[in-house]
PDB file of N, CA, C and O in Angstrom:
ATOM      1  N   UNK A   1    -114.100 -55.104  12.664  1.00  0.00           N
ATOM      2  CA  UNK A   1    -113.737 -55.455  14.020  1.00  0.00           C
ATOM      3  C   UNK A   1    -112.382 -54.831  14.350  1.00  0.00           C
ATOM      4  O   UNK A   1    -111.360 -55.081  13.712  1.00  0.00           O
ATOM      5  N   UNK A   2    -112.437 -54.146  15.208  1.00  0.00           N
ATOM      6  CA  UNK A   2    -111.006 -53.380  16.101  1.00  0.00           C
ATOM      7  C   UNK A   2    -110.170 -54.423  16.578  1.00  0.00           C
ATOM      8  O   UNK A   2    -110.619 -55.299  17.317  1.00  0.00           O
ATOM      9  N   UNK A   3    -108.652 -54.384  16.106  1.00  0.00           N
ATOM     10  CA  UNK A   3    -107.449 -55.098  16.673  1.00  0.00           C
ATOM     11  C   UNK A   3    -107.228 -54.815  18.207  1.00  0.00           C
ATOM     12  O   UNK A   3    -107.123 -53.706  18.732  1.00  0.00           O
ATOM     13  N   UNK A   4    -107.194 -55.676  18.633  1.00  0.00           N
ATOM     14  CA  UNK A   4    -106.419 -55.984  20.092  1.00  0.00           C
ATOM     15  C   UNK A   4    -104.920 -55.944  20.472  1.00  0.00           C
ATOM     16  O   UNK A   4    -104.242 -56.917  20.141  1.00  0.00           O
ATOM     17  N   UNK A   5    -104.528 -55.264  20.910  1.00  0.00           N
ATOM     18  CA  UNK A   5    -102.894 -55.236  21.388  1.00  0.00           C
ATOM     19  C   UNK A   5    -102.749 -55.641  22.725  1.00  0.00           C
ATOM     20  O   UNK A   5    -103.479 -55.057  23.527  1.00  0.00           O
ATOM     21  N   UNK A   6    -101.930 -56.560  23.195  1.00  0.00           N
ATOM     22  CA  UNK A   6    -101.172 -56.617  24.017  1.00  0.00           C
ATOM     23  C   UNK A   6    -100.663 -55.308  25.089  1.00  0.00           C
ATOM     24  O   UNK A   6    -100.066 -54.352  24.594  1.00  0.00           O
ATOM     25  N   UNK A   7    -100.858 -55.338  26.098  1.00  0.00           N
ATOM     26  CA  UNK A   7    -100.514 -53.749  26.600  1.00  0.00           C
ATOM     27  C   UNK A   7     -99.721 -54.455  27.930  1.00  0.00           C
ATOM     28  O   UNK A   7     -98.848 -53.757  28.447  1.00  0.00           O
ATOM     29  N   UNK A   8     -99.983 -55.838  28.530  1.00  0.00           N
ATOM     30  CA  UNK A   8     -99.106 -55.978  29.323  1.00  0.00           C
ATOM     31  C   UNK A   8     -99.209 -57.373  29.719  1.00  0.00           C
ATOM     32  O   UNK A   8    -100.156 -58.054  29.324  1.00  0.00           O
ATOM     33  N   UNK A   9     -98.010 -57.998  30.711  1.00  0.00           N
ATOM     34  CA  UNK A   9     -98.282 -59.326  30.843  1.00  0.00           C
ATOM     35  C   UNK A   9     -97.887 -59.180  32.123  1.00  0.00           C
ATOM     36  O   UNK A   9     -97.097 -58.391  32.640  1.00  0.00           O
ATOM     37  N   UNK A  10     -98.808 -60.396  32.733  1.00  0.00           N
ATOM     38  CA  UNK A  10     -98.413 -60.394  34.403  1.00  0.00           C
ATOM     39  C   UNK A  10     -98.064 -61.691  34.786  1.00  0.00           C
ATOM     40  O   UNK A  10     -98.123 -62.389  33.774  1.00  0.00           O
ATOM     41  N   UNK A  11     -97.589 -62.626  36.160  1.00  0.00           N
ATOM     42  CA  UNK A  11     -97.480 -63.956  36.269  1.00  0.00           C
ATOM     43  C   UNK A  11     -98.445 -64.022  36.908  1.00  0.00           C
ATOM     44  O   UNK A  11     -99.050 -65.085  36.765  1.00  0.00           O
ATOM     45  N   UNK A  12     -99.108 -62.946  37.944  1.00  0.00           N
ATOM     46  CA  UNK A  12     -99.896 -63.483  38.918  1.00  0.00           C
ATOM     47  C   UNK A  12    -101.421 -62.277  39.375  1.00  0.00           C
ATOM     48  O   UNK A  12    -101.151 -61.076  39.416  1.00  0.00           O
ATOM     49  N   UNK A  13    -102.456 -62.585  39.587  1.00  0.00           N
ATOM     50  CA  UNK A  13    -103.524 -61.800  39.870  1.00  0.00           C
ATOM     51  C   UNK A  13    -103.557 -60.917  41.064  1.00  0.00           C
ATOM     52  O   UNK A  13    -104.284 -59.987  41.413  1.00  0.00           O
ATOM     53  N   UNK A  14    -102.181 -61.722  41.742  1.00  0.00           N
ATOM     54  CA  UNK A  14    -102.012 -60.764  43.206  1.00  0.00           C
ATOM     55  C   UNK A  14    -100.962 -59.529  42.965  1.00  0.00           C
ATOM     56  O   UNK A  14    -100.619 -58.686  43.794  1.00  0.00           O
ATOM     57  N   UNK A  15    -100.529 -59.662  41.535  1.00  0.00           N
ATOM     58  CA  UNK A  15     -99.553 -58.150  41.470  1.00  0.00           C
ATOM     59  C   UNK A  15    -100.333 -57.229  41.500  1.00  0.00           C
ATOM     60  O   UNK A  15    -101.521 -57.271  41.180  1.00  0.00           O
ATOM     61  N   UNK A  16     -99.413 -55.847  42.090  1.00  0.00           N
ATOM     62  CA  UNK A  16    -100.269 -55.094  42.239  1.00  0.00           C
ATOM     63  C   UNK A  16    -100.555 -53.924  41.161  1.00  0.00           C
ATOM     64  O   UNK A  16    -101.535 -53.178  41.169  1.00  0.00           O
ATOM     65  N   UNK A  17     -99.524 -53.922  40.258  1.00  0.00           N
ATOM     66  CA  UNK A  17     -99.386 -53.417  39.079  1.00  0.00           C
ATOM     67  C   UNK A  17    -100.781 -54.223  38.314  1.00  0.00           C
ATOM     68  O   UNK A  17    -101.529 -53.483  37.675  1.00  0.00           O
ATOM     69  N   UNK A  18    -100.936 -54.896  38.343  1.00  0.00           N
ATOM     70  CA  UNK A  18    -101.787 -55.728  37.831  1.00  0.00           C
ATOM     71  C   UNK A  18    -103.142 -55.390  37.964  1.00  0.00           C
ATOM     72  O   UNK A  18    -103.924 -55.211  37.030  1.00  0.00           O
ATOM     73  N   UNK A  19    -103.451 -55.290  39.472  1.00  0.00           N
ATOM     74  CA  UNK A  19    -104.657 -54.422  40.178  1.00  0.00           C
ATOM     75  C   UNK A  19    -104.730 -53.407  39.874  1.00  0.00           C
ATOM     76  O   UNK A  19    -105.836 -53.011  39.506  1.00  0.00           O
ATOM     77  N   UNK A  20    -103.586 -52.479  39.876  1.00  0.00           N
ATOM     78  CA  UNK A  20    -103.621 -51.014  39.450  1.00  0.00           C
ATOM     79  C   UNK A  20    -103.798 -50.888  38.053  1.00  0.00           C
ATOM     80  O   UNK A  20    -104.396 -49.813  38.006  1.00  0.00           O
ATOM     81  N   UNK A  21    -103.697 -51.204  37.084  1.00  0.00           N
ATOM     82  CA  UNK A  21    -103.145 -50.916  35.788  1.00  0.00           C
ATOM     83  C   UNK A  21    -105.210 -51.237  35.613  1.00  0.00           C
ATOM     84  O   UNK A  21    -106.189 -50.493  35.668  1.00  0.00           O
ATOM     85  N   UNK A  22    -105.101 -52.030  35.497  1.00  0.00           N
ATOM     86  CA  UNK A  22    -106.802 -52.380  35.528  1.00  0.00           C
ATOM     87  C   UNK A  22    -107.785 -51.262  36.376  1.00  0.00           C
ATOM     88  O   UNK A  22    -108.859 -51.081  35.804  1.00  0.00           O
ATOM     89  N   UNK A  23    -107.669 -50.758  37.191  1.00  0.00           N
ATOM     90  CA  UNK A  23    -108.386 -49.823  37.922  1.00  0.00           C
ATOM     91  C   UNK A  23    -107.896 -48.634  36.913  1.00  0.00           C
ATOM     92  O   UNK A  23    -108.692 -48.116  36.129  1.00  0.00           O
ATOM     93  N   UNK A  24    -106.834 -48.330  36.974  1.00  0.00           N
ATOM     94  CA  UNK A  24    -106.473 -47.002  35.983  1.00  0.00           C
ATOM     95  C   UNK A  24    -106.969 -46.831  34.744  1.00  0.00           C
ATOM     96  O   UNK A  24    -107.239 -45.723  34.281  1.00  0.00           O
ATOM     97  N   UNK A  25    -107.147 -48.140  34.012  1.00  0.00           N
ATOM     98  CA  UNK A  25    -107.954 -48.403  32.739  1.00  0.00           C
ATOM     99  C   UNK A  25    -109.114 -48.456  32.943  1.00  0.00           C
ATOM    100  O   UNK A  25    -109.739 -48.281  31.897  1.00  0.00           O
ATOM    101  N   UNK A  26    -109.986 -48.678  34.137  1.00  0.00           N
ATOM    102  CA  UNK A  26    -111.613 -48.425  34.253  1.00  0.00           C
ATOM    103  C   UNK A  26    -111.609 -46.798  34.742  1.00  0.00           C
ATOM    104  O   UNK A  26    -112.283 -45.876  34.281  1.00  0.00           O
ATOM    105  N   UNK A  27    -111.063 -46.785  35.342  1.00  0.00           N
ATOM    106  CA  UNK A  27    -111.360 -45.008  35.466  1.00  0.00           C
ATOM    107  C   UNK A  27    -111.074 -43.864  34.437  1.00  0.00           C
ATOM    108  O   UNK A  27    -111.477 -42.705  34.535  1.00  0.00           O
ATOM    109  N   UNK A  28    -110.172 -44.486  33.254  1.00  0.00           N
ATOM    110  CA  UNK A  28    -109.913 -43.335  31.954  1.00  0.00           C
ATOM    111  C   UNK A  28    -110.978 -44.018  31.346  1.00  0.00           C
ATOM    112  O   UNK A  28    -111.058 -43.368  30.304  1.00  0.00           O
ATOM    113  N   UNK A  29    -111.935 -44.960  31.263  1.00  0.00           N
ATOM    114  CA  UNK A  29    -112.964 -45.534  30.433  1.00  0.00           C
ATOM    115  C   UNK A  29    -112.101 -46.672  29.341  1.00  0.00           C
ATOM    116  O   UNK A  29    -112.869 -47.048  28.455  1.00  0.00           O
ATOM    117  N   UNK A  30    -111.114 -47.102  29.257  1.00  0.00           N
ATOM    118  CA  UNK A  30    -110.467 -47.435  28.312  1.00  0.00           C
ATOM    119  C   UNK A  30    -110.829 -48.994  28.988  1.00  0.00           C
ATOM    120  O   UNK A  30    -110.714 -49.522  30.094  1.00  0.00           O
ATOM    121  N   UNK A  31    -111.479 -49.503  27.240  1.00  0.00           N
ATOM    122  CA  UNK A  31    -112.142 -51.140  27.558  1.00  0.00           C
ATOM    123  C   UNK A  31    -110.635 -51.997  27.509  1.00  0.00           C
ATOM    124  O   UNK A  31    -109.466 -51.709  27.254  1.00  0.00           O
ATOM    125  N   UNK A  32    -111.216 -52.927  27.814  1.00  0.00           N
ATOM    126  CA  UNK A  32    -109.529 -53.984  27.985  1.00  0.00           C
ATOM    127  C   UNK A  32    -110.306 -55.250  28.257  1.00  0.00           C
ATOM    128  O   UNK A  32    -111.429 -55.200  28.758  1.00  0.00           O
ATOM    129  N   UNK A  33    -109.593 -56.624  27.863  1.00  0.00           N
ATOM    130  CA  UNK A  33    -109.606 -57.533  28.238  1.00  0.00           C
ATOM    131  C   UNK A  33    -108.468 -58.613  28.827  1.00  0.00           C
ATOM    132  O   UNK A  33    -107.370 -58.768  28.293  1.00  0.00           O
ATOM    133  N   UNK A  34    -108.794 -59.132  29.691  1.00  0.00           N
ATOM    134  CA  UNK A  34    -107.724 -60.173  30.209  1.00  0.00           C
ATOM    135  C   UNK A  34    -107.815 -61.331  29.788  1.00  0.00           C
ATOM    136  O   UNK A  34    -108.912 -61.867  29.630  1.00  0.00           O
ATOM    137  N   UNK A  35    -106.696 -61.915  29.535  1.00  0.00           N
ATOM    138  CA  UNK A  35    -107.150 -63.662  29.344  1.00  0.00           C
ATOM    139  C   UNK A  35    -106.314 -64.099  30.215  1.00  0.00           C
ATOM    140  O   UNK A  35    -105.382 -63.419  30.645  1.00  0.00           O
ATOM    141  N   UNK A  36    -106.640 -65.628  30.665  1.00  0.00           N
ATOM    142  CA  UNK A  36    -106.179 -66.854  31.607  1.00  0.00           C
ATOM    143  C   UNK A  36    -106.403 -66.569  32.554  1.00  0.00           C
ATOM    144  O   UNK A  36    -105.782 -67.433  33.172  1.00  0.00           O
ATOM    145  N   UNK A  37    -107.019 -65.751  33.546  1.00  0.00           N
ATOM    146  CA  UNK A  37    -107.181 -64.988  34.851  1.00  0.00           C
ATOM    147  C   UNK A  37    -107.610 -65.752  35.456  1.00  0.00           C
ATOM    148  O   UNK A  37    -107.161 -65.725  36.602  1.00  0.00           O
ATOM    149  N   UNK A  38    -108.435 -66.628  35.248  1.00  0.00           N
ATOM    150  CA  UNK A  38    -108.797 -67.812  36.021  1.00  0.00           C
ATOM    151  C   UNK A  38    -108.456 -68.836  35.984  1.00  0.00           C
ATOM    152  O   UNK A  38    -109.031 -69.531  36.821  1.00  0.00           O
ATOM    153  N   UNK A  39    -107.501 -69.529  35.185  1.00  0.00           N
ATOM    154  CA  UNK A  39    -106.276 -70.636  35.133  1.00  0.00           C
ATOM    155  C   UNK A  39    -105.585 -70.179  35.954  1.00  0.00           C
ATOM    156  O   UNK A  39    -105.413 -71.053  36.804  1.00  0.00           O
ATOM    157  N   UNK A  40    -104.871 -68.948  36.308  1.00  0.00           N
ATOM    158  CA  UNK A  40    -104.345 -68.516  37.664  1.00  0.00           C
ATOM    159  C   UNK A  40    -104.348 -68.817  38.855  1.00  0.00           C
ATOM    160  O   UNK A  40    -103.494 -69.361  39.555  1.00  0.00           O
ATOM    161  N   UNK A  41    -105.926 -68.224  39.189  1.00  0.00           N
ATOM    162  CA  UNK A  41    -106.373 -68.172  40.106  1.00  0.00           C
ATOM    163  C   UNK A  41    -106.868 -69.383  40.511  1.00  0.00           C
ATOM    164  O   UNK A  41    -106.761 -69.508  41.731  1.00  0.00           O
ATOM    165  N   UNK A  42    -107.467 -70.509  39.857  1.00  0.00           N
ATOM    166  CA  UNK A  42    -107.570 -72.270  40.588  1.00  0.00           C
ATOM    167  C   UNK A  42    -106.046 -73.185  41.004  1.00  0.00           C
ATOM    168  O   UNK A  42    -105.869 -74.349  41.362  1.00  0.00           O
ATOM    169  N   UNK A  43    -105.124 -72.052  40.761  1.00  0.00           N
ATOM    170  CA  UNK A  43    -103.765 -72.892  40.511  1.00  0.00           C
ATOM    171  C   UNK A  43    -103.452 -73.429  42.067  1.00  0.00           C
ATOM    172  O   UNK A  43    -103.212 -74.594  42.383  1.00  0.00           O
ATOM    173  N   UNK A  44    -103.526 -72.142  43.046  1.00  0.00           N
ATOM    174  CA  UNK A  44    -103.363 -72.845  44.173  1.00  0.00           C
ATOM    175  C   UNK A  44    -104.547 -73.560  45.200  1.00  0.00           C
ATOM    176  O   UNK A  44    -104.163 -74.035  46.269  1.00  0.00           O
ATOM    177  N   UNK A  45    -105.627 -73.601  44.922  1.00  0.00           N
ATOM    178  CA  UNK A  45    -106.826 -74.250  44.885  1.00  0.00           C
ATOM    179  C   UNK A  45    -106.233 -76.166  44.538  1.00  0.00           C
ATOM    180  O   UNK A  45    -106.137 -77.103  45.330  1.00  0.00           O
ATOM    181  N   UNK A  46    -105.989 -76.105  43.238  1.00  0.00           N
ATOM    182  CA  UNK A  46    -106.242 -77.159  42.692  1.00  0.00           C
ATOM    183  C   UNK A  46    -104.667 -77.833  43.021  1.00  0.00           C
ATOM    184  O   UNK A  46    -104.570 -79.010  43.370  1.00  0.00           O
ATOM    185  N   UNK A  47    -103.490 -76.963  42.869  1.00  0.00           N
ATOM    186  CA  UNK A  47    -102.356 -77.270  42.269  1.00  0.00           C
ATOM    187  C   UNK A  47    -101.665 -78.220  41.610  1.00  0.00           C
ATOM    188  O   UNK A  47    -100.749 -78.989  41.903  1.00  0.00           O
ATOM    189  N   UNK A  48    -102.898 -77.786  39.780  1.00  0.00           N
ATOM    190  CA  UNK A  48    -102.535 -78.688  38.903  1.00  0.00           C
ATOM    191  C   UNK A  48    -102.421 -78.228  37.370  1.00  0.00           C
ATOM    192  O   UNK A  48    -102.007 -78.752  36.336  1.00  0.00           O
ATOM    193  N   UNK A  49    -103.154 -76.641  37.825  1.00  0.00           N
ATOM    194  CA  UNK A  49    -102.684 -75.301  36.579  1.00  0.00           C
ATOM    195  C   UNK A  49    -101.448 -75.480  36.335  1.00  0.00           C
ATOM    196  O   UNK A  49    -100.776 -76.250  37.022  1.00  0.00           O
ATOM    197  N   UNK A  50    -100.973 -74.833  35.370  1.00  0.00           N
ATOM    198  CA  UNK A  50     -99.607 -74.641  34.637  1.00  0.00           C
ATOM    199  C   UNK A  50     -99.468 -73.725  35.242  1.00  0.00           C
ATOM    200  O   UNK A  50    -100.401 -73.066  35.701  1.00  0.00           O
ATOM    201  N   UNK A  51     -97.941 -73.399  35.421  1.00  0.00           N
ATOM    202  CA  UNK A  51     -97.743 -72.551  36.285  1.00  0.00           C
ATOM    203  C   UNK A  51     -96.637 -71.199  34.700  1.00  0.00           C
ATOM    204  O   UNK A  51     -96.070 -70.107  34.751  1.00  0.00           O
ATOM    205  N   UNK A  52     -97.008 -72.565  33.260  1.00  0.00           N
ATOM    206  CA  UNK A  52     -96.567 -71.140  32.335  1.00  0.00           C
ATOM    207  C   UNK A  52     -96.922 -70.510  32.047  1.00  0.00           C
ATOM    208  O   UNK A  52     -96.378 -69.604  31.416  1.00  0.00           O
ATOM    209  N   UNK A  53     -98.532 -70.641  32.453  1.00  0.00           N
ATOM    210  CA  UNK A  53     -99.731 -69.321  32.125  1.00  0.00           C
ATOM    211  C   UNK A  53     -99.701 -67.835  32.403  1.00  0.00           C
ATOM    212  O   UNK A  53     -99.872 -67.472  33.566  1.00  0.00           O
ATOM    213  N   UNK A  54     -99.467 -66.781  31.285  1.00  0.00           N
ATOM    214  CA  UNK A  54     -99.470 -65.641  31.950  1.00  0.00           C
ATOM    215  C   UNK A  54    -100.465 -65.130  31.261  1.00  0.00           C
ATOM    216  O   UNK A  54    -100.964 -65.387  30.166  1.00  0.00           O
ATOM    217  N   UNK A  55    -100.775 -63.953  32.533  1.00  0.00           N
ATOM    218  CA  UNK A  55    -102.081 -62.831  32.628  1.00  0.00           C
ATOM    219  C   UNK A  55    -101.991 -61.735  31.585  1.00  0.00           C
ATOM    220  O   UNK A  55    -101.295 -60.771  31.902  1.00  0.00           O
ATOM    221  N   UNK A  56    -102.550 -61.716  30.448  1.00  0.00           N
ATOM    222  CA  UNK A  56    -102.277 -60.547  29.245  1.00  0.00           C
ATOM    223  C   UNK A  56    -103.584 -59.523  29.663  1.00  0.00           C
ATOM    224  O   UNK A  56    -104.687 -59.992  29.943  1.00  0.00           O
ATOM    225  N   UNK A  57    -103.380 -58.484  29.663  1.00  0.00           N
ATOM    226  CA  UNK A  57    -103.719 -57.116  29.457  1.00  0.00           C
ATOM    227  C   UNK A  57    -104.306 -56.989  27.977  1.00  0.00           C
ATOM    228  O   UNK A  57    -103.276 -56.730  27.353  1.00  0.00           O
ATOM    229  N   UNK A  58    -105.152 -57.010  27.209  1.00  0.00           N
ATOM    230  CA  UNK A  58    -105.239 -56.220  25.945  1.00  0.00           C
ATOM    231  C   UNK A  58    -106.148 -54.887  25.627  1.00  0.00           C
ATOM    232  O   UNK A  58    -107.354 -54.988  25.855  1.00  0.00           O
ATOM    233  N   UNK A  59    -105.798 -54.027  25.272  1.00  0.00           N
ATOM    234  CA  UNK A  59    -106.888 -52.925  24.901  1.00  0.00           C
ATOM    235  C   UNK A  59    -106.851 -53.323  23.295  1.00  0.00           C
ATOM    236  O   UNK A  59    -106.075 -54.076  22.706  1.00  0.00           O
ATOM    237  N   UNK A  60    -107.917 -52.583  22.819  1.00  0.00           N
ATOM    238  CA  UNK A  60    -108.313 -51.832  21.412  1.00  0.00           C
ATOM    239  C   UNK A  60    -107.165 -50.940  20.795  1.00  0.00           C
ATOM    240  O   UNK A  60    -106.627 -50.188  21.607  1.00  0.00           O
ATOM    241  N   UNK A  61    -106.738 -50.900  19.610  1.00  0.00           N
ATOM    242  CA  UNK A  61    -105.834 -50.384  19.203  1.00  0.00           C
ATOM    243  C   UNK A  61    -106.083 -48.479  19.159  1.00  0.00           C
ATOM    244  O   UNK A  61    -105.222 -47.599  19.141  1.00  0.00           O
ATOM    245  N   UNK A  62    -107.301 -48.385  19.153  1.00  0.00           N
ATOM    246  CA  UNK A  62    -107.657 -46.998  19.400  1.00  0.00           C
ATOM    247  C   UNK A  62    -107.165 -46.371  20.778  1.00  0.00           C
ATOM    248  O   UNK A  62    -106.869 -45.218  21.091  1.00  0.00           O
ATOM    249  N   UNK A  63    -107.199 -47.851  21.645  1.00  0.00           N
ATOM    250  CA  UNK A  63    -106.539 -46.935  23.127  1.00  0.00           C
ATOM    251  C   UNK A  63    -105.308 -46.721  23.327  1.00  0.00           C
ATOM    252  O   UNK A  63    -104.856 -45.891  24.116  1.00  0.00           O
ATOM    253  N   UNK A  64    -104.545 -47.623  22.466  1.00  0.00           N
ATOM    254  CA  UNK A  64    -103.261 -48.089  22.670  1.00  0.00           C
ATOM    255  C   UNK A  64    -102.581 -46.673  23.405  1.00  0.00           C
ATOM    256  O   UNK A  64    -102.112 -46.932  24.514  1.00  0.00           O
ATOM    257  N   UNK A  65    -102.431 -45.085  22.946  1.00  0.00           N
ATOM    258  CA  UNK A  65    -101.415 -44.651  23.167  1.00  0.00           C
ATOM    259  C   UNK A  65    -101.736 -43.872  24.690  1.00  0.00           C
ATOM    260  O   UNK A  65    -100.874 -43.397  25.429  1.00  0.00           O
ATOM    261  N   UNK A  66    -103.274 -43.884  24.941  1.00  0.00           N
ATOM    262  CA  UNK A  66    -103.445 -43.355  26.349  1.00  0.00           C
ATOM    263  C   UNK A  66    -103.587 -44.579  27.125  1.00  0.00           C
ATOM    264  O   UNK A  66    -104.218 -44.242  28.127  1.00  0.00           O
ATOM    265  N   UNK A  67    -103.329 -45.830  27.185  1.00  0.00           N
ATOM    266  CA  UNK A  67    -103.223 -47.114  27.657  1.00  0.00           C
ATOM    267  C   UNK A  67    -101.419 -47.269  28.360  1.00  0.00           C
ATOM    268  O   UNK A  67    -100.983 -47.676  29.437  1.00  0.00           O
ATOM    269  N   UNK A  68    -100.855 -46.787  27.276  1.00  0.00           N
ATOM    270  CA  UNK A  68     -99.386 -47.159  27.209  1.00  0.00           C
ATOM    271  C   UNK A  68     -98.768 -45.703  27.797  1.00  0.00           C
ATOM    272  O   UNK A  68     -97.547 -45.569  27.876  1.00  0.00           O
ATOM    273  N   UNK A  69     -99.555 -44.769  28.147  1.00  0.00           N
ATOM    274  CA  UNK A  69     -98.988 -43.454  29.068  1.00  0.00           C
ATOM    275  C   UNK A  69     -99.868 -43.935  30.491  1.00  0.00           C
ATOM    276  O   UNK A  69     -99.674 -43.318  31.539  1.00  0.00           O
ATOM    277  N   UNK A  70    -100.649 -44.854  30.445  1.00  0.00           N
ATOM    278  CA  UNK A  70    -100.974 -45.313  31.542  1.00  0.00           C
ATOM    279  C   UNK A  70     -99.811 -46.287  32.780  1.00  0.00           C
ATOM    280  O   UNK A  70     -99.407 -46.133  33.933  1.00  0.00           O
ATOM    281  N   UNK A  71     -99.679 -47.128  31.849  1.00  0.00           N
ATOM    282  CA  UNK A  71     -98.781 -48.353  31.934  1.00  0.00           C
ATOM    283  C   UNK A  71     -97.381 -47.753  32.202  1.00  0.00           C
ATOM    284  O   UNK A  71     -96.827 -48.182  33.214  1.00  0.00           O
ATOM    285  N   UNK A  72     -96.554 -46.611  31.290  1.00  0.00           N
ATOM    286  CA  UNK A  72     -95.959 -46.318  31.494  1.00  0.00           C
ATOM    287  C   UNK A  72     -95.700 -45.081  33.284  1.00  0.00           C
ATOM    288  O   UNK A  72     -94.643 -44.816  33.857  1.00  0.00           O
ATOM    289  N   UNK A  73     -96.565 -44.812  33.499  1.00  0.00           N
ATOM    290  CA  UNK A  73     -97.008 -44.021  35.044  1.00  0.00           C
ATOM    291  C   UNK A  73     -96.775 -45.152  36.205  1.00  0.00           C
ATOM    292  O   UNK A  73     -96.042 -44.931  37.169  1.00  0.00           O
ATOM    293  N   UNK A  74     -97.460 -46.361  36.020  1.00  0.00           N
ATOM    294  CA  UNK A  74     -96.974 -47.334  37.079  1.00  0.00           C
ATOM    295  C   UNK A  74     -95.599 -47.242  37.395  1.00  0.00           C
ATOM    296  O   UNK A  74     -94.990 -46.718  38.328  1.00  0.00           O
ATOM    297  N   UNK A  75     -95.163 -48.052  36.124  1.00  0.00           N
ATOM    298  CA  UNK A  75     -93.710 -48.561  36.532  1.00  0.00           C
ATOM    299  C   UNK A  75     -92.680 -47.341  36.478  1.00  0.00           C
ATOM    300  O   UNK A  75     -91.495 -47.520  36.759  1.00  0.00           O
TER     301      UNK A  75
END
């Protein structure tokens, strides 16, 4: 099984780095997963989420270095 890295952290689903970085990673093909994205997103729905929850980015360690020339192009 392939390691997962961390490639970025966000506070909120409405950044746009956030949107982008994810679109930029489906268009080089590079798989990724997010976690808590939807603890987020019920927060102002419900407002009873934690508001210490943050949005992680992870790729495959195979993507890591065209992931992180990705990431690095945003900002």
């Amino acid at each position: 099984m392939e390691k997962l890295i961390t490639l970025a952290v966000f506070d909120s689903i409405i950044d746009v780095k956030f949107n982008l970085l994810k679109d930029m990673l489906d268009q080089a093909g590079i798989s990724y997963i997010t976690n808590n994205v939807n603890a987020r997103t019920v927060k102002p729905l419900l407002c009873m989420a934690p508001t210490n929850i943050s949005i992680d980015i992870k790729v495959y360690e195979k993507d890591w270095k065209e992931a992180i020339q990705i990431l690095d192009s945003i900002e």
